[in-house]
N, C-alpha and C positions, 0 to 999 in steps of 0.2 A: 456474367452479371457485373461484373469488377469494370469490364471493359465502357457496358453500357452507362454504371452511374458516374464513369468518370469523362466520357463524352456528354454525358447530361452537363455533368459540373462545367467543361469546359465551354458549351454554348451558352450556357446562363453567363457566365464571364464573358465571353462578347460581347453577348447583348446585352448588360448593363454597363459593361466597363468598370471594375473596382479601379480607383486612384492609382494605386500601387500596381495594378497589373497593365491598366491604359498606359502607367508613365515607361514602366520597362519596354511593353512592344513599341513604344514611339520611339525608347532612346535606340530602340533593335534597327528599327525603318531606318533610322537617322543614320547609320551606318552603310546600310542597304542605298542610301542616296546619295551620299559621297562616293563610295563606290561608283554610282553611274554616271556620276556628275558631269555635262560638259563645258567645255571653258564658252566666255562668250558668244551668242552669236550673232550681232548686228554690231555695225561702228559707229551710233544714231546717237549711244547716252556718254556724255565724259561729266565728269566732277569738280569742280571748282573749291579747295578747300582752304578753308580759312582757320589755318593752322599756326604753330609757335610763329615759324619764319615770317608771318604775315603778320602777325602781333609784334614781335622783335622790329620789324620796320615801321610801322603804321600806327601802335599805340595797341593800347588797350581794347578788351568788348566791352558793350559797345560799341563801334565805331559814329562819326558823325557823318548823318544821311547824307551832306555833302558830299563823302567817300562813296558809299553805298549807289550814289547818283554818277560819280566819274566809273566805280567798276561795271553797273549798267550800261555804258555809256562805251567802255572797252569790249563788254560780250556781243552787245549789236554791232562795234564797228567789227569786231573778228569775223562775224556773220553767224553768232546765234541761233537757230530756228525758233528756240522757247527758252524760259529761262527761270526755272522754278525752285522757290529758298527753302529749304528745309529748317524754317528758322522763324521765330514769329515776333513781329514788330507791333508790341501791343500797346506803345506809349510813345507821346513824341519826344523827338529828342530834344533831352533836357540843353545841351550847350549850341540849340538855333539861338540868335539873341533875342527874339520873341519870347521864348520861354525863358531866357535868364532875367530879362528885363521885368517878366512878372514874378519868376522867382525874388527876386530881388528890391521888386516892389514889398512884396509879401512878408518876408523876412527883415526888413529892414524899413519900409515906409518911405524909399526914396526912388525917384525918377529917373533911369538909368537914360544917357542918350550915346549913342554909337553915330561917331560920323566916319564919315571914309567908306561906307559899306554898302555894295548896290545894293538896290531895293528888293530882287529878286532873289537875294542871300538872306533874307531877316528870317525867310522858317526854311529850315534844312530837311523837312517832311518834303515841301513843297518841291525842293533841290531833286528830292529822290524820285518824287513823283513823277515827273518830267521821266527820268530815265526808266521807270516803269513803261512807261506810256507809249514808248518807242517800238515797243514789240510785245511778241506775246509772254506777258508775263504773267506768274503764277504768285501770291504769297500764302504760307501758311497760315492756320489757325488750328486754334486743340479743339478736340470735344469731350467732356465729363460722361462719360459713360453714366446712364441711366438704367434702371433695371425695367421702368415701366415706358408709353408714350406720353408727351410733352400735353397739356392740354391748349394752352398756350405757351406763349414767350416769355423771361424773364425781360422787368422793364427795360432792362441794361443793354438789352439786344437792340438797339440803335442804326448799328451799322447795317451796308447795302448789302445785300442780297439779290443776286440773280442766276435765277433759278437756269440750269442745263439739263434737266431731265426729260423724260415721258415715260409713263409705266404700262404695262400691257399685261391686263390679268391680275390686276392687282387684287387679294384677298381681303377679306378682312381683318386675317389675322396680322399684325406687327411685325413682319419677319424682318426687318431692316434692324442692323445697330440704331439703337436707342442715347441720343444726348440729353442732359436734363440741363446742362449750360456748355457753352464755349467762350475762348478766347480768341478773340477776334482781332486783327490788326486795325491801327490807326484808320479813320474812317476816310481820310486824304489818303490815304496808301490803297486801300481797299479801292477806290470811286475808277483810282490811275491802273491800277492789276487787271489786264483781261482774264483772270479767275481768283478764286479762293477756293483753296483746300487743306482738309487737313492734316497732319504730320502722325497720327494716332500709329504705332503698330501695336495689336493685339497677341500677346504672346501666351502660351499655353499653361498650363496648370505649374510644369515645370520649367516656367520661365524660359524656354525656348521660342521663338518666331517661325511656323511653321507656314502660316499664313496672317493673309491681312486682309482688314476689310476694304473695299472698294467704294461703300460708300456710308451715310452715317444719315441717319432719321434726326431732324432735331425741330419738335414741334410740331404746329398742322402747317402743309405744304413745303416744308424744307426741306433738301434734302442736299448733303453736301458731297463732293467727289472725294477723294485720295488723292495726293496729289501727283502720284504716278499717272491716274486715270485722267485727270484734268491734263497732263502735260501730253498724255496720248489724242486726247481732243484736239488738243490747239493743235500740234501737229500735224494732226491729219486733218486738220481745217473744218471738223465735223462741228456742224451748230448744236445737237445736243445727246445724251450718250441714253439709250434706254436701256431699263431695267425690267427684263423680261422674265415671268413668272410660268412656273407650270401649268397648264390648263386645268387640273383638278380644286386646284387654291393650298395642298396637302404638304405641299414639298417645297413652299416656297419660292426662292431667285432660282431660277435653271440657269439665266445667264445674262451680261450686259453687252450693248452692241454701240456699237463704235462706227458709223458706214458698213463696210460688209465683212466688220470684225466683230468675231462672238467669243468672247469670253466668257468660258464653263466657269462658276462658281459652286461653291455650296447654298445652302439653303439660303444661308443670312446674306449672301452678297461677297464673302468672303474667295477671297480667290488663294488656292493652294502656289506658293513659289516654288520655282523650279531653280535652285540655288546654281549657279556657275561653278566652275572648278578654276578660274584665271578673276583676275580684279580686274575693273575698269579702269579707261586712262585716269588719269587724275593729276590738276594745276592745280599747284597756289593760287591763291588769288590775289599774293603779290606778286608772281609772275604775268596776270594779269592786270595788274595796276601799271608796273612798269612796261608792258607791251612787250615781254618778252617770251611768247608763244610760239609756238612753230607754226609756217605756212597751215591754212586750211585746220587746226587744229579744233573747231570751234563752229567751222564752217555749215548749216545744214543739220545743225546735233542739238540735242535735246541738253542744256545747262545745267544741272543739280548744282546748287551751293549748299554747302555745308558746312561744317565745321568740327573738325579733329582736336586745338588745339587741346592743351592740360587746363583741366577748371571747365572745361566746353566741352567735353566730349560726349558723343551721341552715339551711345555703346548697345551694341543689344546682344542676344545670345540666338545664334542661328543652328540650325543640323552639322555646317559645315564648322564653324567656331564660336568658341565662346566670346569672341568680343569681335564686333563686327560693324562698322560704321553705320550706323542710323540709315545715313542718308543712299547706303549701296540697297538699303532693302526696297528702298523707291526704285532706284537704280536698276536692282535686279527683276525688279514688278515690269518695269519700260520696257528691257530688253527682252522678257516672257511674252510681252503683248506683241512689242514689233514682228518679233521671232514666230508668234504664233504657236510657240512648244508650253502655254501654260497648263499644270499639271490638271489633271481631271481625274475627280472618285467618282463615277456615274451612283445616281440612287438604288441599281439594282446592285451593285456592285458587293456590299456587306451581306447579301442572301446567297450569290453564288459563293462568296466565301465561308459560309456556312452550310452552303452544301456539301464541298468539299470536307470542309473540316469532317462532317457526322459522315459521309462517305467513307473517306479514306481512314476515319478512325474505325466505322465495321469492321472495313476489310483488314487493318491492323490486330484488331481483335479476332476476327476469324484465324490467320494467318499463326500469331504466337498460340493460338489454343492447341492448331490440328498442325503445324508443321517444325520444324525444328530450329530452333533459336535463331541460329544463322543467318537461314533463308529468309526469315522474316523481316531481319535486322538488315539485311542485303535490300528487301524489296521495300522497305519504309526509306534506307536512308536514300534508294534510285528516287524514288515518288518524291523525297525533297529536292534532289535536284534537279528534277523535268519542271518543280513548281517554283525555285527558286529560277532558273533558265527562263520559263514563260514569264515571271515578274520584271525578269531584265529585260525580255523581251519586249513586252506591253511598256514599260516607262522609257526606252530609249526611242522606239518606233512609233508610239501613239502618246506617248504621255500620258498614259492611264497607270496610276495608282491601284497595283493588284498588292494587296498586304501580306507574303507570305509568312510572317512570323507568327502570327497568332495561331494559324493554322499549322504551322510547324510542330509548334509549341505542345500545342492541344494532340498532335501523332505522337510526340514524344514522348507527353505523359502517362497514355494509353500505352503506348509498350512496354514501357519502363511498369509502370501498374500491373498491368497484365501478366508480364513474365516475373514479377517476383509473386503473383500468386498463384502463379505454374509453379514453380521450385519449390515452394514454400508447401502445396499439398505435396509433388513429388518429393521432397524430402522428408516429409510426414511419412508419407508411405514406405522409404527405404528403412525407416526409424523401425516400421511397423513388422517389415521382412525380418530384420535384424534380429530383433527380438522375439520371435517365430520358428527360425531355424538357424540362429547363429551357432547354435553349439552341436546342428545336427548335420549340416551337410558339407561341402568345399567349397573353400572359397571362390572358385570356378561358378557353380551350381548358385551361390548368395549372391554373386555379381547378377546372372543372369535372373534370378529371382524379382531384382532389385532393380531391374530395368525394362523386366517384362510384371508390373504385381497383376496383371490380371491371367498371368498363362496358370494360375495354381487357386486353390479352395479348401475349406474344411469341409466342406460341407459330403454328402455322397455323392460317385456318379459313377455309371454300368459304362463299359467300355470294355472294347479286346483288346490284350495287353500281353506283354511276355515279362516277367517276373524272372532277374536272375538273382539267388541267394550261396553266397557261398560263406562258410565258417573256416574258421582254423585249424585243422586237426591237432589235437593232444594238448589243447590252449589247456585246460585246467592244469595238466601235467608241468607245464611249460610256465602257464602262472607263478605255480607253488614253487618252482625253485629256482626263479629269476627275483633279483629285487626289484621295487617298483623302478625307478630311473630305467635299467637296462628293457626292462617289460614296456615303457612307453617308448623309446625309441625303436623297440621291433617292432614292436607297431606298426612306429610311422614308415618304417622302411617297408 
């Protein structure tokens, strides 16, 4: 019974997930995935970072789009493929002289005039826009998580929007991330970027990144990429990426395609990362201001800009570390997609793990009931390792997400449960011998008692038998004139 109500407990814990018990088996997995981890596998994504060294030469962040337009302007001539900011340009730059000149109006009520200065330098958006414009570019925007759908747009949603989706099977229900606003970039920066996406990663209850969403509902008809997903588009030159649904409407996103790329997500659109065990290349991006790049290092690759420096940093908490560049988890989404190793929990996936689990805990419970400690503790901890092995198995070969910790978890309880309420009657029971025939028979005979209590009874029973009785001769005699000490050691002898 012990067995049974604690395999009950253990599947109701699955299936609801307690906080404290979901956040343990994740930090368990998280182990279990470094472990498998492989170093990169494509040479398609490098990093451009705009780090101290780049600050120490160049100034301060902001920089002026002027800059923003020559580093543009160095990744296309390296030969770029895409070139996507993990960085969001939501206001113009204040030091164009267009904007100082109104600043300056505004503040002071006088008429600034710049001479000396081509006409095509007076807005430093415009500077940048240009270098957008040259290739496929990406810029970011945030979105505000909403809990419910948009019925419309906030007024302030101004900016373009063009739309790259089609959806197949879409439900009625909402299953897409939910925005109730975003931040959007300059709407000159926007018009010049062949995409917009957003920079969001969604991290788990324990503030880890386990997964991200791929894309983000915001309002009726909108619907925005990731900007990993947007930079896998331009790429591979697909006009626009769908978001394909289950045929029931029950289970929501099955997956998004890409030309004749399918990427497995979860229900919401979220796709599980398959973390690297090596970092990507990664430049300055004063190394690329001053041109000083290696051959071909740029060539044909997917651009991440980002930025490291101190005061700027874009930290996050991943399986593999606790601080982890923002802009690798784009990085490492790229390299999932290219690779084709992105992780996948299929929907039947948590039933066979709970098959297992109430399986292999019967047989757990059969096992310490009717056979001996040992043996049992032998054949639960093989059964971990044939399930631990097939877990490594499935996520290095297929990239499927088999969990064995919970199901570990839930054997281990069950035995440990189990066998201390075996000991606990069997120790009962030796208690019960003990006190029965401790003072009548050898301790040869109370051992055996004490390990067999059912070979004996009070009660009657007809049986053929040989009875042998033998006494002391002359004991009374031999009594009365021994004292008691020397009488119990003849006794015992």
């Amino acid at each position: 019974m012990t067995g049974f109500l604690l395999l009950l407990a253990g599947a109701v814990g699955y299936r609801y997930e307690p906080p404290f018990l979901a956040g343990l088996c994740r930090r368990a997995f998280d182990i279990f995935l470094e472990y498998n981890a492989r170093p990169v596998q494509t040479d398609r994504v490098v990093l451009v970072d705009i780090n101290d060294e780049s600050l120490v030469q160049y100034g301060q962040w902001p920089w002026p789009r002027t800059r923003m337009g020559t580093l543009m302007s160095s990744l296309w001539k390296n030969g770029a493929a895409a070139v996507v900011f993990d960085v969001i340009f939501i206001e113009p730059d204040r030091t164009s002289p267009v904007e100082l000149s109104r600043q300056w109006k505004n503040e002071f009520g006088a008429e600034v005039q710049i001479s000396g200065l081509s006409s095509n330098l007076w807005n430093f958006d415009s500077v940048f826009a240009g270098g957008l414009a040259q290739g496929a570019s990406v810029l970011g925007c945030f979105m505000e998580i909403a809990e419910a759908p948009l019925t419309e747009l906030p007024e302030r949603e101004t900016g373009p929007y063009r739309g790259r989706f089609f959806e197949k099977g879409k439900p009625v229900r909402a299953w897409l991330p939910q925005a109730g606003g975003s931040l959007q970039p300059v709407p000159e920066l926007a018009e010049a970027a062949a995409g917009i996406a957003f920079i969001n990663t969604l991290p788990d209850r324990d503030g880890i990144v386990r997964s991200t969403p791929l894309v983000f509902a915001y309002g009726p008809g909108r619907i925005y990429p990731a900007l990993s997903l947007e930079a896998i588009r331009l790429f591979t030159g697909a006009e626009k990426a769908g978001i394909i649904y289950d045929t029931s409407g029950i289970e929501g996103v099955r997956e998004i395609q890409i030309l004749n790329r399918n990427i497995p997500t979860d229900g919401h659109g979220r796709l599980r990362i398959n973390y690297r065990s090596t970092r990507f290349a990664s430049y300055s991006a004063a190394d690329v201001l001053r041109g000083d790049l290696p051959d071909s290092a740029l060539r044909d690759k997917i651009v991440l800009v980002g930025t490291s420096a101190a005061g700027l940093q874009d930290q996050v908490s991943t399986p593999l570390a606790a601080d982890f560049p923002g802009a690798e988890v784009h990085a490492t989404a790229v390299d999932n997609m290219l690779a084709g190793d992105m992780l996948s929990e299929p929907r039947w996936m948590p039933y066979v793990c709970l098959w297992a689990m109430l399986t292999g805990g019967l047989v757990v419970t059969l096992l310490v009931v009717y056979t001996p400690a040992l043996l049992s503790l032998l054949v639960m901890l093989s059964a971990d390792a044939v399930l631990l092995g097939a877990s490594c198995f499935f996520l290095r070969t297929k990239q499927l997400v088999v969990p064995p910790v919970e199901t570990i978890a839930v054997w281990g309880i069950v035995f440990i449960g189990v066998t201390a309420v075996k000991y606990w009657q069997e120790e009962r029971e030796r208690k019960k011998v003990r006190k029965m025939f401790g003072t009548m028979v050898s301790p040869s005979v109370l051992n055996y008692l004490e390990q067999n209590p059912g070979s004996f009874s009070l009660s009657g029973a007809k049986a053929d038998a040989t009875v042998f009785f033998s006494d002391v001769a002359g004991f009374t005699t031999i009594s009365e004139s021994l004292e008691p000490a020397r009488l119990a050691g003849l006794l015992n002898r």
